[in-house]
PARO-536665 format. One line per field, with one value per residue (C-alpha): x, y, z; residue in one letter. Coordinates in steps of 0.02 Angstrom, whole numbers, plus 50000, padded with zeros to 5 digits. Example, Ala and Ser with C-alpha at 12.3 -4.5 7.8 and 13.67 -1.06 7.14 Angstrom:
// residues 2
east <- c(50615 / 50684)
north <- c(49775 / 49947)
up <- c(50390 / 50357)
aa <- c(a / s)
This chain:
// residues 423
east <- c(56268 / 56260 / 56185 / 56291 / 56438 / 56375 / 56333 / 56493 / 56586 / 56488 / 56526 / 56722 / 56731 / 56627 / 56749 / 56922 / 56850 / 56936 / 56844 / 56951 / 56910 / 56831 / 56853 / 56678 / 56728 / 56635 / 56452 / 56367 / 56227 / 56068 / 55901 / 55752 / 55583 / 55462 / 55270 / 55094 / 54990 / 54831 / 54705 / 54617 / 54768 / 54805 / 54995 / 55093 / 55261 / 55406 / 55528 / 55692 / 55846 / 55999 / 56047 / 56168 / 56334 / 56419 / 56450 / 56335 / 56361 / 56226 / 56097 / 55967 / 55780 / 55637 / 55482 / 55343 / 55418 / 55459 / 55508 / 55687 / 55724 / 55880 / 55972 / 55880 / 56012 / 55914 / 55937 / 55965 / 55969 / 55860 / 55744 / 55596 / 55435 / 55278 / 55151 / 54978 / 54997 / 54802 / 54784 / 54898 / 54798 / 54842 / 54833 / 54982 / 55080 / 55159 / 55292 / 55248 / 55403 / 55419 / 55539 / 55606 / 55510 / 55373 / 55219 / 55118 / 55102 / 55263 / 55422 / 55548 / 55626 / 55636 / 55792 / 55741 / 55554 / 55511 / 55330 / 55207 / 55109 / 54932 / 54833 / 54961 / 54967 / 54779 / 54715 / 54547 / 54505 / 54607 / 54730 / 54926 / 55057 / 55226 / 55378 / 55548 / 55671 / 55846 / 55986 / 56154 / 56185 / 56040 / 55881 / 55738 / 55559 / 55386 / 55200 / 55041 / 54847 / 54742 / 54631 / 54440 / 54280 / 54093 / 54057 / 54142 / 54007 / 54049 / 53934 / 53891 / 53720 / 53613 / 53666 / 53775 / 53885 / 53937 / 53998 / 54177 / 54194 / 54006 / 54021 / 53955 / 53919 / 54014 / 53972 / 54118 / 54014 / 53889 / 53935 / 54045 / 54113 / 54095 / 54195 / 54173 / 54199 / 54090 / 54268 / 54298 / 54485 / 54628 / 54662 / 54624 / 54527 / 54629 / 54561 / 54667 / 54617 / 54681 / 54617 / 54608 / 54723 / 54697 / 54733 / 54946 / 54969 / 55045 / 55181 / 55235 / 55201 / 55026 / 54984 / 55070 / 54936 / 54807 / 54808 / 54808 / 54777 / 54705 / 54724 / 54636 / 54642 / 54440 / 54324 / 54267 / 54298 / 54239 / 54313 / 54227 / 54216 / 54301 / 54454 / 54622 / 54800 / 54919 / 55049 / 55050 / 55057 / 55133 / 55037 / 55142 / 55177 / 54985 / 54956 / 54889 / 54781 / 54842 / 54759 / 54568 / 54595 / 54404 / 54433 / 54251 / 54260 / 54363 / 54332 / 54427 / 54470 / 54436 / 54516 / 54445 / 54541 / 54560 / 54751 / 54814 / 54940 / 55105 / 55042 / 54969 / 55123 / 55227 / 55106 / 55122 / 55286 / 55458 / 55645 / 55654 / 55839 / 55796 / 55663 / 55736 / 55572 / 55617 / 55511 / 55410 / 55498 / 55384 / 55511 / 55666 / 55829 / 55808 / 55704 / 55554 / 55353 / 55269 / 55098 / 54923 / 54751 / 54609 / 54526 / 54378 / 54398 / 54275 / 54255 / 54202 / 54116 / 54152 / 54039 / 53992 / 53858 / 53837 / 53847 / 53968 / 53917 / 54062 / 53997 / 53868 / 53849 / 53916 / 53936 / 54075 / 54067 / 54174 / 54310 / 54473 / 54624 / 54451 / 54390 / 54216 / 54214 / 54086 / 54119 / 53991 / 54098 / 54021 / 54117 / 54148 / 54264 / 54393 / 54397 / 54592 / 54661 / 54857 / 54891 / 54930 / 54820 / 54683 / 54671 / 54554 / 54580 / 54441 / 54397 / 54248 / 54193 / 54215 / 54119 / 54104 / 54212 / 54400 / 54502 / 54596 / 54431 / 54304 / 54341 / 54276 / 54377 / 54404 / 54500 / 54574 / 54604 / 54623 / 54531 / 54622 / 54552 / 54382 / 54299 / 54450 / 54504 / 54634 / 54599 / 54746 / 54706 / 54837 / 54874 / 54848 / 55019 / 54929 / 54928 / 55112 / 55172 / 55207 / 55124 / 55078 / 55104 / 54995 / 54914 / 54764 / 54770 / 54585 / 54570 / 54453 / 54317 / 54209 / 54016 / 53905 / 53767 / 53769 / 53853 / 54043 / 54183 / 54338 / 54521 / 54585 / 54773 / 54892 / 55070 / 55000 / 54943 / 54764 / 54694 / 54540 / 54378 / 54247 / 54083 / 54060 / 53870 / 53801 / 53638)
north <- c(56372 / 56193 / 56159 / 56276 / 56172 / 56039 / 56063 / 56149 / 56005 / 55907 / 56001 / 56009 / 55819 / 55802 / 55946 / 55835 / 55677 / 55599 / 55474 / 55370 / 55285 / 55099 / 54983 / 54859 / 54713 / 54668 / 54593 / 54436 / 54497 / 54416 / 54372 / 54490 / 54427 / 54538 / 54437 / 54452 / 54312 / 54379 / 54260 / 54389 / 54399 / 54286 / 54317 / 54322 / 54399 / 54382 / 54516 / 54423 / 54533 / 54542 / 54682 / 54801 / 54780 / 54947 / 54871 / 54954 / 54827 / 54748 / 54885 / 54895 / 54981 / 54903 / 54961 / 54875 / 54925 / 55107 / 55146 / 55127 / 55113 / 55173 / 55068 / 54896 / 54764 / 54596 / 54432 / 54341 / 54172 / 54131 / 53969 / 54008 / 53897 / 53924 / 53758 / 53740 / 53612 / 53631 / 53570 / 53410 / 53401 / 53549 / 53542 / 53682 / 53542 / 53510 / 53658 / 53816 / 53869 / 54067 / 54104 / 54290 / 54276 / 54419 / 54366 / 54452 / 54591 / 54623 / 54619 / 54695 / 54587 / 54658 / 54619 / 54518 / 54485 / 54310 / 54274 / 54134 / 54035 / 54090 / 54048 / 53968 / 53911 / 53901 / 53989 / 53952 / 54048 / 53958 / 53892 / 53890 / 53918 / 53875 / 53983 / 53916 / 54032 / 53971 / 54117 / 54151 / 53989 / 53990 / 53943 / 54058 / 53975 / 54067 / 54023 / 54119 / 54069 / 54120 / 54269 / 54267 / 54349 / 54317 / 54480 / 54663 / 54812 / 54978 / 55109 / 55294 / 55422 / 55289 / 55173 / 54998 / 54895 / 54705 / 54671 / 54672 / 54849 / 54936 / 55108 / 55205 / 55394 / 55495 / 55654 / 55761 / 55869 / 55751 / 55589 / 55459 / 55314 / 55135 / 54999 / 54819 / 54648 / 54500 / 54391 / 54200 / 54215 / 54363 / 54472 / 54665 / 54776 / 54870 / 55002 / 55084 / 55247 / 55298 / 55439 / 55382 / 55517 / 55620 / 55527 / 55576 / 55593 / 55461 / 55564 / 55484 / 55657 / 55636 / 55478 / 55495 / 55637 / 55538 / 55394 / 55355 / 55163 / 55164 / 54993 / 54964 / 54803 / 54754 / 54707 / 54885 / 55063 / 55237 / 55376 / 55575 / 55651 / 55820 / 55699 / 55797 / 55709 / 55769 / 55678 / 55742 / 55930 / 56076 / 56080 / 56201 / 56333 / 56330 / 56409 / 56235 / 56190 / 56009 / 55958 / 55851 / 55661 / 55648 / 55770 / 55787 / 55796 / 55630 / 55450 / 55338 / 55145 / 55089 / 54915 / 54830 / 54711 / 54584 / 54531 / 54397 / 54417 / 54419 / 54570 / 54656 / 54633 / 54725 / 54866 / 54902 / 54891 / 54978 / 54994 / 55135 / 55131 / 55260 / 55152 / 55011 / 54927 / 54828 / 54764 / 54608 / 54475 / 54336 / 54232 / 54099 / 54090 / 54273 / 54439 / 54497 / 54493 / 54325 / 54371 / 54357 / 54460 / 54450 / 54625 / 54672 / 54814 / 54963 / 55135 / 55287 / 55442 / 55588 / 55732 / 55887 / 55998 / 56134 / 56297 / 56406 / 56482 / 56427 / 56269 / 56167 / 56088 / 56186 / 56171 / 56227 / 56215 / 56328 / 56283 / 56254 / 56208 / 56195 / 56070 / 56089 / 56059 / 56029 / 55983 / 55939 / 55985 / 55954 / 56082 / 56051 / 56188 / 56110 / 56174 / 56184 / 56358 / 56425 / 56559 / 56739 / 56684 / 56718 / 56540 / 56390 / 56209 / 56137 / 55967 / 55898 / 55756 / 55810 / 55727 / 55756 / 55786 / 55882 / 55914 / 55747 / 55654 / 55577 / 55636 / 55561 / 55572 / 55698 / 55873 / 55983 / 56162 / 56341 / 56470 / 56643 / 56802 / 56745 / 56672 / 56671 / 56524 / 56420 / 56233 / 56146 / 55995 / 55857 / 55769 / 55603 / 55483 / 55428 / 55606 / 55593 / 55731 / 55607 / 55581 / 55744 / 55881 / 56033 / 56063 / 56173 / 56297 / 56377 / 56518 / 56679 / 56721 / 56579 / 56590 / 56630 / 56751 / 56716 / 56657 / 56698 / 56678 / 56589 / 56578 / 56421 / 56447 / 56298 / 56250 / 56302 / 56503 / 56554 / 56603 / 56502 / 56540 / 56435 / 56499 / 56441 / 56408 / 56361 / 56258)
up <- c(57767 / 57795 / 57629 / 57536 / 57579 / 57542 / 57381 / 57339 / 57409 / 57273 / 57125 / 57171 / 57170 / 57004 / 56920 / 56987 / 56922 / 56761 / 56657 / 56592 / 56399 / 56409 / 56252 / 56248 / 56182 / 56017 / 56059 / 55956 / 55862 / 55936 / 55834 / 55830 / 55760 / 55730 / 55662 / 55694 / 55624 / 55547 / 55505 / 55382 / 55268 / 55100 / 55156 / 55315 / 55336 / 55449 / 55489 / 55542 / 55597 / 55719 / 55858 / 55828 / 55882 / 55822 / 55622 / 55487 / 55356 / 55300 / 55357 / 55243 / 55225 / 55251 / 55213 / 55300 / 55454 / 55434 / 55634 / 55649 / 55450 / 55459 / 55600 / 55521 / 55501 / 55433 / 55410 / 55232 / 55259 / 55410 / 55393 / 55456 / 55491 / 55547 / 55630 / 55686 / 55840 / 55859 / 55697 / 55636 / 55485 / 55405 / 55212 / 55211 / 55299 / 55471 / 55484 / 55345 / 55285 / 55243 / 55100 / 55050 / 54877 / 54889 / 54850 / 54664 / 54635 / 54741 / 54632 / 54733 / 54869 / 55059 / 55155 / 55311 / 55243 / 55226 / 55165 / 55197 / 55050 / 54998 / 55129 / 55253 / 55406 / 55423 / 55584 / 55663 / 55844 / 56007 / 55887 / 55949 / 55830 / 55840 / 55777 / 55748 / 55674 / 55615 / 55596 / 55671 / 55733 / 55835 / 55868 / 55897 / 55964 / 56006 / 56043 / 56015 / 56034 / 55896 / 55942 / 55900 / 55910 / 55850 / 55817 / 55800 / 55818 / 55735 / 55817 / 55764 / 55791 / 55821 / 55686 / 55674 / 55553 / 55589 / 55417 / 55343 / 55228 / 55246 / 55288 / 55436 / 55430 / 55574 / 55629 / 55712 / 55803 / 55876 / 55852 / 55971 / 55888 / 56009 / 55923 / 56029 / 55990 / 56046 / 56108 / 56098 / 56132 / 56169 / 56255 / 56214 / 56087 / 55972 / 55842 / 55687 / 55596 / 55414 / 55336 / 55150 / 55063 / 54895 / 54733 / 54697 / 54899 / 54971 / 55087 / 55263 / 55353 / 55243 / 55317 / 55502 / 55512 / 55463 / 55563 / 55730 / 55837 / 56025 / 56111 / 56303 / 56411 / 56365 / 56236 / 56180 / 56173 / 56135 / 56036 / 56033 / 55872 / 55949 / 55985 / 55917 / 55876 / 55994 / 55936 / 55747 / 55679 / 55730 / 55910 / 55993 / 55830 / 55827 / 55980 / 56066 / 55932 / 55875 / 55707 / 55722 / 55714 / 55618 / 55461 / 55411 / 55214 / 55233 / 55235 / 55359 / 55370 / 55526 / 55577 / 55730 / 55791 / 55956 / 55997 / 56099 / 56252 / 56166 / 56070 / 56206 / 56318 / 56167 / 56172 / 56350 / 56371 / 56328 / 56379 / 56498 / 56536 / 56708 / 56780 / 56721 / 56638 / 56494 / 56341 / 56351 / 56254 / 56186 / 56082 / 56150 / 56087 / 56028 / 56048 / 55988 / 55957 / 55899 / 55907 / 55828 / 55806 / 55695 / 55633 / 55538 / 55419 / 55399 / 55322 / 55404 / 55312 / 55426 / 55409 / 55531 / 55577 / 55421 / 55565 / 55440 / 55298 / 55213 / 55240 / 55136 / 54942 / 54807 / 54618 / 54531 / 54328 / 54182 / 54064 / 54125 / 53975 / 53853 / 53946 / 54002 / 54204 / 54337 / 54526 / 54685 / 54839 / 55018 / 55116 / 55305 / 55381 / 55490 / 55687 / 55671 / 55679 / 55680 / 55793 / 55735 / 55570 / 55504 / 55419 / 55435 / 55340 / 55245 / 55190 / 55059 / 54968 / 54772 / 54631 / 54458 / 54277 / 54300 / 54167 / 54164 / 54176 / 54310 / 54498 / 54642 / 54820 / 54954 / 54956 / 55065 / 55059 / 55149 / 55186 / 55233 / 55288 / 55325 / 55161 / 55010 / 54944 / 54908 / 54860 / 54750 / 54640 / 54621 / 54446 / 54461 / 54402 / 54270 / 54183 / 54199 / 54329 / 54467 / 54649 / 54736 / 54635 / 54583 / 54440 / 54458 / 54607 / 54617 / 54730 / 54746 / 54869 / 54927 / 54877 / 55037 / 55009 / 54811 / 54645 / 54654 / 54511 / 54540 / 54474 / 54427 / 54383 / 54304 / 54227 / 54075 / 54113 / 54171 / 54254 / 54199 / 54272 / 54367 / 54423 / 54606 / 54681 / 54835 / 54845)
aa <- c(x / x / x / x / x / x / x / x / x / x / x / x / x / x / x / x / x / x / x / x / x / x / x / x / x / x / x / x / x / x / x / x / x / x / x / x / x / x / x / x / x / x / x / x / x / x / x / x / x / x / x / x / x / x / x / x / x / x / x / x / x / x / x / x / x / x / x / x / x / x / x / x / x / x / x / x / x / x / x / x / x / x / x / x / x / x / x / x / x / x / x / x / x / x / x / x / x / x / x / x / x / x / x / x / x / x / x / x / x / x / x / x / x / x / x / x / x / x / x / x / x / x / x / x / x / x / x / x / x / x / x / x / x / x / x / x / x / x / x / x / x / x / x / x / x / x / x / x / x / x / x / x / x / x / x / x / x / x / x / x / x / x / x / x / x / x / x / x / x / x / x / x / x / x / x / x / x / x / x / x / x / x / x / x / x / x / x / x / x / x / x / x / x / x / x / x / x / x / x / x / x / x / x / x / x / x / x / x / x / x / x / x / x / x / x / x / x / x / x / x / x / x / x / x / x / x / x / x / x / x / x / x / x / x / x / x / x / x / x / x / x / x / x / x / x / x / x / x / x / x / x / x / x / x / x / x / x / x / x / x / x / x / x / x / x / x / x / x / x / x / x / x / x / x / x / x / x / x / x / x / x / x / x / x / x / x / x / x / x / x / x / x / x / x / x / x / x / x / x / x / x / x / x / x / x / x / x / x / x / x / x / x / x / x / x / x / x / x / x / x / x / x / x / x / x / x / x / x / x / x / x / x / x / x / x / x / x / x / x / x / x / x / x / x / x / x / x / x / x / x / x / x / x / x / x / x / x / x / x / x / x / x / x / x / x / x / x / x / x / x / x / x / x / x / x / x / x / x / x / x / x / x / x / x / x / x / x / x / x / x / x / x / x / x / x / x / x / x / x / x / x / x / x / x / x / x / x / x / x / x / x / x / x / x / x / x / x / x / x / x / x / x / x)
């Protein structure tokens, strides 16, 4: 009974309480900087803007930072400079000033971007830069050291890659990836994943699902190939079955990289208003990330284990619009299933003559009820139908046991048909 009371005596004084309506006084915008100095770009870029104070003039877009597009409110006419105190004999000069001019082939100006000249500030290993940021009447100041390493290793089945864009075959079924750098300065590994995309695809939902970045507190770090991304795809309408980060079929870019503190403090920290944990501020005068890292690009070919019959090399050739076609595919069926369906995605690595000429990239498709088809083929923007869209849709039942016809259907009639063999 005690308790009862209690708790009834609780919700009686909640229900008689009044809030009464507080005017906040207007706020002074304060300076955000958002940069990471990369020592293996020509260009660097600076993302200047203020805090919000309840006005939405002056919002604008900006597309190199696509979190938070819509509340970005940047800053026109900043100065901003950039120096190399480890190095007073810079041939950029003393302080590296970043102006809003793009740099070629970039045309169109970005609100609150300011770019560096080719090839400035220089940046060796254990350097320190200095930021100074003018805006808003004030003065915004930062620090970072130079990150560096003497080697990144790139390591799949056995085999190895040191050097800047070779390619390393990956094998989702078998295969772990180890990624680990050989460091001279920083602070923590960091690895990014993009799944190159179709030609025409180019979709933010396309390329959310397709990339992925792991960061730990050390100089190296595995990933399994069975690894899944929770945090993209329908996880929960699919019965628990989040989409495979490795897509065999696919290649991937994978970025190895080695940051320095002010980086790593961003990473591992955010504003939690109920524990009260705030983000790690690394500029003065201001708020924001000034940080560095240096990264070593690489591609991945992800294949699998051919244990489907669906599975394997096949050659597709016919006419399609009068145009005489043939296609390699390497089929890998994808482990991905939706719930309540009897439908698993595919991915391959396509070669050979289309209709609108050469094609050489990967493809995705469906298979429903066990072994029909259903792969679509984008035009490219070159044949004029914009990014993304369909124009050949080939479907039928998927050669296992034998030769197989298929239907290739497009804007203009079909269906064509393609005769569809397994090796």
């Amino acid at each position: 009974m005690t308790r009862r009371l209690l708790v009834g005596t609780v919700l009686v004084a909640v229900s008689n309480c009044e809030l009464g309506e507080i005017n906040i006084p207007p706020t002074e915008p304060l300076v955000v900087v958002q940069a990471v100095m990369r020592p293996d770009r020509v260009f660097q870029w600076i993302l200047v803007e203020q805090t919000l104070t309840g006005r939405t003039a002056g919002q604008a877009s900006v597309d190199l930072v696509p979190s938070n597009r819509e509340l970005q409110a940047p800053v026109l006419d900043a100065r901003v400079f950039v120096t190399n105190v480890s190095y007073p004999s810079d041939p950029c000069g003393a302080a590296v000033e970043f102006r809003q001019t793009p740099p070629p082939p970039n045309e169109t100006e970005q609100s609150g971007v300011y770019w560096s000249p080719q090839g400035c500030p220089t940046m060796r290993a254990g350097d320190t830069l200095e930021l100074r940021v003018e805006a808003l009447d004030s003065t915004v100041t930062g620090r970072t050291e130079v990150p560096g390493f003497t080697l990144a290793v790139l390591q799949a089945g056995g085999a190895s890659v040191t050097s800047p864009l070779t390619q390393l075959e990956f094998n989702r079924d078998t295969d772990t990836l180890d990624a680990s750098v050989e460091a001279t300065h920083g602070r923590a590994i960091h690895v990014e994943l993009h799944r190159t995309l179709p030609d025409g695809v180019d979709s933010v939902r396309a390329i959310q699902e397709g990339s992925a970045w792991f960061w730990v507190d050390s100089t190296g770090m595995t990933l399994p190939g069975n690894l899944i991304n929770l945090f993209e795809g329908e996880f929960e309408a699919s019965g628990g079955n989040a989409p495979d980060l490795f897509v065999a079929g696919f290649e991937y870019v994978v970025t190895t990289a080695y940051m320095d503190q002010n980086l790593f403090d961003a990473f591992r920290s955010a504003n939690f208003p109920l524990s009260g944990r705030g983000y790690i501020s690394s500029v003065s005068g201001g708020y924001g990330l000034f940080g560095s890292l240096v990264a070593q690009p690489n591609t991945l070919r992800v294949i699998g284990d051919v244990d489907d019959p669906r599975e394997g090399t096949f050659d597709l050739t016919g006419i399609v619009e009068g145009v005489a076609v043939n296609l390699e595919l390497e089929l890998y069926v994808g482990r991905q299933w939706i719930s309540g369906e009897s439908s698993s995605p595919f991915g391959a690595f396509a070669n050979g003559n289309w209709v609108n000429g050469p094609l050489a990239r990967s493809i995705s498709g469906r298979f429903s009820h066990g072994g029909f088809v259903q792969l679509p083929l984008e035009r490219d923007a070159a044949a004029g139908t914009g990014p993304g869209r369909i124009g050949w849709m080939i479907t039928g039942a998927w050669p296992q046991n034998g030769p197989s016809e298929l239907s290739v259907f497009h804007a203009d009639g079909g269906p064509d048909t393609l005769r569809a063999v397994k090796r």
